[in-house]
C-alpha positions in Angstrom: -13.1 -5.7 8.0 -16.4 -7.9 7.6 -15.1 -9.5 4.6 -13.2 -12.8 5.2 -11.9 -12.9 2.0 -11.4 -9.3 0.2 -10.2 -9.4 -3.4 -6.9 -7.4 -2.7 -5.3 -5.8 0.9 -6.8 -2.1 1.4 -4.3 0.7 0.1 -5.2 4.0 1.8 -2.8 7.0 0.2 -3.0 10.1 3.0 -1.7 13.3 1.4 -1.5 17.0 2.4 1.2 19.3 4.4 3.0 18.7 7.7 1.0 18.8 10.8 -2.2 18.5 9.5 -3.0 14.8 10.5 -2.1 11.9 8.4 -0.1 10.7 11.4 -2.6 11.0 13.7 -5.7 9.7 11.4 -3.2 6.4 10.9 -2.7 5.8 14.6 -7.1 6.3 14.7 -7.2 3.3 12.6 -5.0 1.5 14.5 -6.7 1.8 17.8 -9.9 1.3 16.1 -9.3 -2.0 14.8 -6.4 -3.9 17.4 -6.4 -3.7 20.7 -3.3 -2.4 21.9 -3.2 0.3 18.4 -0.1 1.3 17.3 1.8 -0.8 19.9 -0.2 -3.9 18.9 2.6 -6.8 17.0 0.5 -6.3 13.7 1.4 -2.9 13.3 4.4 -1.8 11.6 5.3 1.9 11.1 8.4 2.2 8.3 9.6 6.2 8.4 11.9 6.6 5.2 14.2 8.9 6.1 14.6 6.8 9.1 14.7 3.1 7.9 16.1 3.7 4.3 18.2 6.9 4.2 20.7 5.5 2.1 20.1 5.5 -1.9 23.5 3.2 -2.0 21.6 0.3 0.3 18.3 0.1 -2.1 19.0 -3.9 -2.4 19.6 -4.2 0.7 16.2 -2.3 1.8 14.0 -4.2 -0.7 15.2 -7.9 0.5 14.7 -6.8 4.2 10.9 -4.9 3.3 9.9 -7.7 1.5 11.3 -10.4 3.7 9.9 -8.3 7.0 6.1 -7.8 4.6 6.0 -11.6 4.3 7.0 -12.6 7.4 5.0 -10.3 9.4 1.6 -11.3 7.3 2.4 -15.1 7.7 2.0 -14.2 11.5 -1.0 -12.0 11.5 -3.1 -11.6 8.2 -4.4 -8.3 9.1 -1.2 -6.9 9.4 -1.1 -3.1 8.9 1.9 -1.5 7.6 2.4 2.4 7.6 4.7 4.0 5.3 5.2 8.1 6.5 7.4 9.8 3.9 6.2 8.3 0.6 7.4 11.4 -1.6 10.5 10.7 -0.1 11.1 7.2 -0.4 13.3 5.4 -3.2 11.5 4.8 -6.1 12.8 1.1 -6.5 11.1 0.6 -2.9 8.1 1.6 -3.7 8.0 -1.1 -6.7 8.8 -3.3 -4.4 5.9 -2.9 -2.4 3.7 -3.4 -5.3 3.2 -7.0 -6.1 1.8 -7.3 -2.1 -0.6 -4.6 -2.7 -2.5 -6.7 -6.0 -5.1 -8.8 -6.2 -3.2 -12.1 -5.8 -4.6 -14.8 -4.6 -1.5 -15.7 -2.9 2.6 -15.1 -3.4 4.5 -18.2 -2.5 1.6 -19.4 -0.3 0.9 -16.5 1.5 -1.9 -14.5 1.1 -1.9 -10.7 1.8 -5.6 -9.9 1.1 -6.2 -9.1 4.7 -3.3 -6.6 4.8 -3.7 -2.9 5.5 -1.3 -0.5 3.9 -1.3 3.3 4.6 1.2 5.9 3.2 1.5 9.1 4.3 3.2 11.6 2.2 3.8 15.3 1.6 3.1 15.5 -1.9 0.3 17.3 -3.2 -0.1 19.4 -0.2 0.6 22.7 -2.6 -1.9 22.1 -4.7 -4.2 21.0 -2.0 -3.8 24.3 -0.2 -4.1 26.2 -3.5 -7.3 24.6 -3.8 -8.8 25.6 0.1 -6.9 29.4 -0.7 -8.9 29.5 -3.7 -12.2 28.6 -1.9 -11.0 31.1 0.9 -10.6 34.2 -2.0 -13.8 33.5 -3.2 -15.8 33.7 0.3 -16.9 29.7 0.3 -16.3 27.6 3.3 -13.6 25.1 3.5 -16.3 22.4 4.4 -17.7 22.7 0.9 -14.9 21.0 -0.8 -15.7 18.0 -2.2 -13.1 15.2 -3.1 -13.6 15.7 -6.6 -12.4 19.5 -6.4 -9.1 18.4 -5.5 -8.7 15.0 -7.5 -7.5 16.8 -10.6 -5.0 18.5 -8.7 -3.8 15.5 -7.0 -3.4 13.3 -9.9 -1.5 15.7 -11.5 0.7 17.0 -8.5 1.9 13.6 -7.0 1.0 10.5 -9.4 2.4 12.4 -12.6 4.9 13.9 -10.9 8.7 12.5 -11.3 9.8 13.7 -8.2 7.0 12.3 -6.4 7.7 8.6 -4.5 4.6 7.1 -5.9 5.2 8.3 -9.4 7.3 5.1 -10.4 6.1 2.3 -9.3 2.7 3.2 -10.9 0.4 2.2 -8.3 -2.4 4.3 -10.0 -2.1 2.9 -13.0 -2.3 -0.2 -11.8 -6.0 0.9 -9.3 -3.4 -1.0 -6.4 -4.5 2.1 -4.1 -8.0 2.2 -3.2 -8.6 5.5 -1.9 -6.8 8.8 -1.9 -7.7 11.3 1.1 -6.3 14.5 1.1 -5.8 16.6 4.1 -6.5 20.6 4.6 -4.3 23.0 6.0 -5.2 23.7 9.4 -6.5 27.2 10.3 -6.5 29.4 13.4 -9.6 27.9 14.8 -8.0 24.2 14.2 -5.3 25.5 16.1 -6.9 26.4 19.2 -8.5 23.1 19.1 -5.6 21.2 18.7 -4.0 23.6 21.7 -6.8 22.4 23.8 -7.1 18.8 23.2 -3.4 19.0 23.5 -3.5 20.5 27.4 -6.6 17.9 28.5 -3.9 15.0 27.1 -1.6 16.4 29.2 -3.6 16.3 32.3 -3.8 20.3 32.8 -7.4 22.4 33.1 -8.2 23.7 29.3 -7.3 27.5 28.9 -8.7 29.1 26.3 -6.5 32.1 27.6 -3.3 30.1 27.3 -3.8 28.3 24.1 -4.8 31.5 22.2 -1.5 33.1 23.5 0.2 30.1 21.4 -1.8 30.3 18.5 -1.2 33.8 17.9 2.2 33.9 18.1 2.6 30.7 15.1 3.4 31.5 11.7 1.0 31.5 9.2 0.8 31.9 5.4 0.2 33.5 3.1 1.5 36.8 4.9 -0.8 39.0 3.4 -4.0 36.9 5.2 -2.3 35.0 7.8 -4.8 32.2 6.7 -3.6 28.5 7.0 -0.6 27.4 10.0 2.6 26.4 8.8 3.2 23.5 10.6 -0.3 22.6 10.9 -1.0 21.1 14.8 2.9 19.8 14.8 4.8 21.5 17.4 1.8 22.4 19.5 3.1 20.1 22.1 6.3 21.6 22.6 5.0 25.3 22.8 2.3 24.6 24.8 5.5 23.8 27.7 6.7 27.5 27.0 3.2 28.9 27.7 2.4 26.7 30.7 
């Protein structure tokens, strides 16, 4: 953010399972950096299966992506653009993206170095919990793994992987994303967390009472150990009504 001039836009790649926080790490950066966050006019937030559910209007989609990327960066530099659903987006849009994400200087006189892009996507989040599982079997605590123990896993999961969105457009091949950040599964104890940061947003007293109720009765896998949450911190917010 201190650099005036950066040598290409920032290209953050958020992977892991539902509910686990990629959303919620994006809106973070948002609010961290414009003043009104996620409702600020340099944000834009693109959902696939929302904004391009139809293989048969690809064209279509890429004119109106590209058109809406340069327009919106002609008005604010440090535009930040958040794609959620990037393993399920059409491949031919995600190519599209790519000449925006380089280290131009400028495309037809605008430049896009300022630009933030963030995608948020599903893939890899097998491997990624086979990789916290395996930690788990073998009695070491999640906070000891280390980026590089879940790289290999990564690379091979989503950017070599034909059915993953980014496989493609070969934005990896290219170095066009900058960092890759992986998320966790969420355990019990992240549950109960979430449970009561969720009640203190709504306005209502903390119960630790209450929100372990909730917890307990949320599926978890795998059934033998009951280790990781299914759906992560997702539909905390709706249960949380039932138990209140």
């Amino acid at each position: 953010m201190n650099n005036k001039n950066p040598i290409k836009p920032l290209v953050l790649s958020l992977h892991g399972w539902t509910g686990t926080g990629k959303n919620l790490v994006s809106q973070l950066i948002a609010e961290n950096i414009y003043k009104e966050g996620m409702a600020s006019s340099c944000v834009h937030q693109f959902v696939s299966t929302v904004h391009f559910p139809h293989s048969s209007q690809i064209e279509n989609y890429k004119s109106q992506l590209q058109q809406w990327i340069k327009g919106n960066v002609t008005n604010c530099p440090r535009s930040m653009f958040i794609f959620d659903g990037m393993d399920k987006m059409h491949p031919g849009l995600n190519d599209c993206i790519k000449p925006y994400l380089s280290y131009y200087d400028n495309l037809d006189g605008v430049s896009y170095r300022q630009a933030i892009f963030i995608f948020l996507s599903n893939a890899g989040g097998g491997q990624i919990t086979q990789v916290a599982l395996d930690f788990w079997k073998a009695g070491r605590d999640r906070e000891e793994i280390k980026l590089h123990d879940l790289e290999p896993a990564l690379s091979l999961s989503v950017f070599n992987n034909k059915k993953s969105g980014l496989w493609p457009s070969s934005l990896m091949d290219r170095n066009l994303v900058d960092f890759v950040v992986p998320f966790l599964p969420l355990e019990y104890r992240h549950v109960l967390l979430c449970g009561m940061a969720e009640m203190s947003a709504k306005g209502l007293e903390p119960n630790q009472d209450v929100v372990d109720k909730m917890a307990r009765d949320m599926v978890y896998f795998p059934k033998s150990d009951k280790i990781f949450s299914v759906n992560g911190c997702k539909t905390i917010g709706s249960k949380l009504d039932y138990y209140t």
